[in-house]
C-alpha positions as CSV (number, residue, x, y, z in Angstrom):
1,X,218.9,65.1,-24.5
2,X,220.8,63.6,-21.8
3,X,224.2,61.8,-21.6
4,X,221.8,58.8,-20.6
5,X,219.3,59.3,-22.9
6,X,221.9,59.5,-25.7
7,X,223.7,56.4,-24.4
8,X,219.9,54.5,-24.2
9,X,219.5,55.7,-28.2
10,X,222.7,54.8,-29.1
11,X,222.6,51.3,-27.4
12,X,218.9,50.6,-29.0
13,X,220.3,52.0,-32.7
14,X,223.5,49.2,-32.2
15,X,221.0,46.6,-31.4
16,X,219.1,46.8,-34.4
17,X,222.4,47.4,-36.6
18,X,223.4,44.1,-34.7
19,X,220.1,42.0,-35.3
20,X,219.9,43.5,-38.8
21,X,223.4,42.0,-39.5
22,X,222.7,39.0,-37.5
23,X,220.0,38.3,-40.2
24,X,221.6,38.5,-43.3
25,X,224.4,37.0,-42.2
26,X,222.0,33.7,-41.7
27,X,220.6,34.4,-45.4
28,X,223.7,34.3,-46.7
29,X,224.4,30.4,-45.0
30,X,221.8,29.5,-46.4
31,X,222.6,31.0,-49.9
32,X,226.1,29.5,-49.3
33,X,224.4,25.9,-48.1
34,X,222.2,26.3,-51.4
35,X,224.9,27.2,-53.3
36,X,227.4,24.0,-52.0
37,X,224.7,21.9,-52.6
38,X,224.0,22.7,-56.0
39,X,227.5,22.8,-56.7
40,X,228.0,19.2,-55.6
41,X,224.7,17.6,-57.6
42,X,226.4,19.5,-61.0
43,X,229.8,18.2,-60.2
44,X,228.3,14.8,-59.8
45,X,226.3,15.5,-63.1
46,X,229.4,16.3,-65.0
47,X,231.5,13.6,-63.3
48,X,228.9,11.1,-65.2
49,X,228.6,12.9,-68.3
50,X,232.3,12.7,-68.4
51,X,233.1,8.8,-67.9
52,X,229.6,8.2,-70.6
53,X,232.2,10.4,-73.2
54,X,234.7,8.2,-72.4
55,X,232.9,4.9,-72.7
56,X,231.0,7.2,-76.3
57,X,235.3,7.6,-77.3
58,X,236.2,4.2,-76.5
59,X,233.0,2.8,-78.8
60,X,233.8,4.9,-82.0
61,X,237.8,4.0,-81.2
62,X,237.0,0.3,-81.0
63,X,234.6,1.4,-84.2
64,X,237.7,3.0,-86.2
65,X,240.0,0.2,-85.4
66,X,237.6,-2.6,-86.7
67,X,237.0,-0.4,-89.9
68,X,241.1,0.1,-90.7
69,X,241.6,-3.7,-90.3
C-alpha cells in the first residue's frame, strides 16, 4: 500500500470516527434536553407538594391551638 493510499484509508477511517462521535454526541443533547426537562416538571411537582405540607401544617397547627384553649 501506498503513502497515498494509506493517507486515503486513514482519512476515510477519521471520518467515520468523526461522524460516529458526531452522533452520539447529538444523542446525548437530547438525553441531556430530556433530562432538564424532566428535572424541571419534578421540581415544579415538589415545589407544590411542598407549599400543600405547609398549608396541611398550618391546618393541624391552627387544629392544636383551638384544642389547648
Amino acid at each position: 500500500m501506498n503513502s497515498t493510499e494509506n493517507d486515503n484509508r486513514n482519512t476515510q477511517k477519521f471520518q467515520k470516527n468523526l461522524n460516529e462521535t458526531l452522533e452520539e454526541k447529538e444523542k446525548l443533547k437530547s438525553i441531556l434536553s430530556s433530562t432538564k426537562t424532566e428535572c424541571n416538571l419534578l421540581k415544579s411537582q415538589i415545589e407544590s407538594a411542598t407549599e400543600e405540607l405547609r398549608k396541611v401544617n398550618k391546618e393541624i397547627q391552627d387544629i392544636q391551638i383551638k384544642k389547648n384553649c
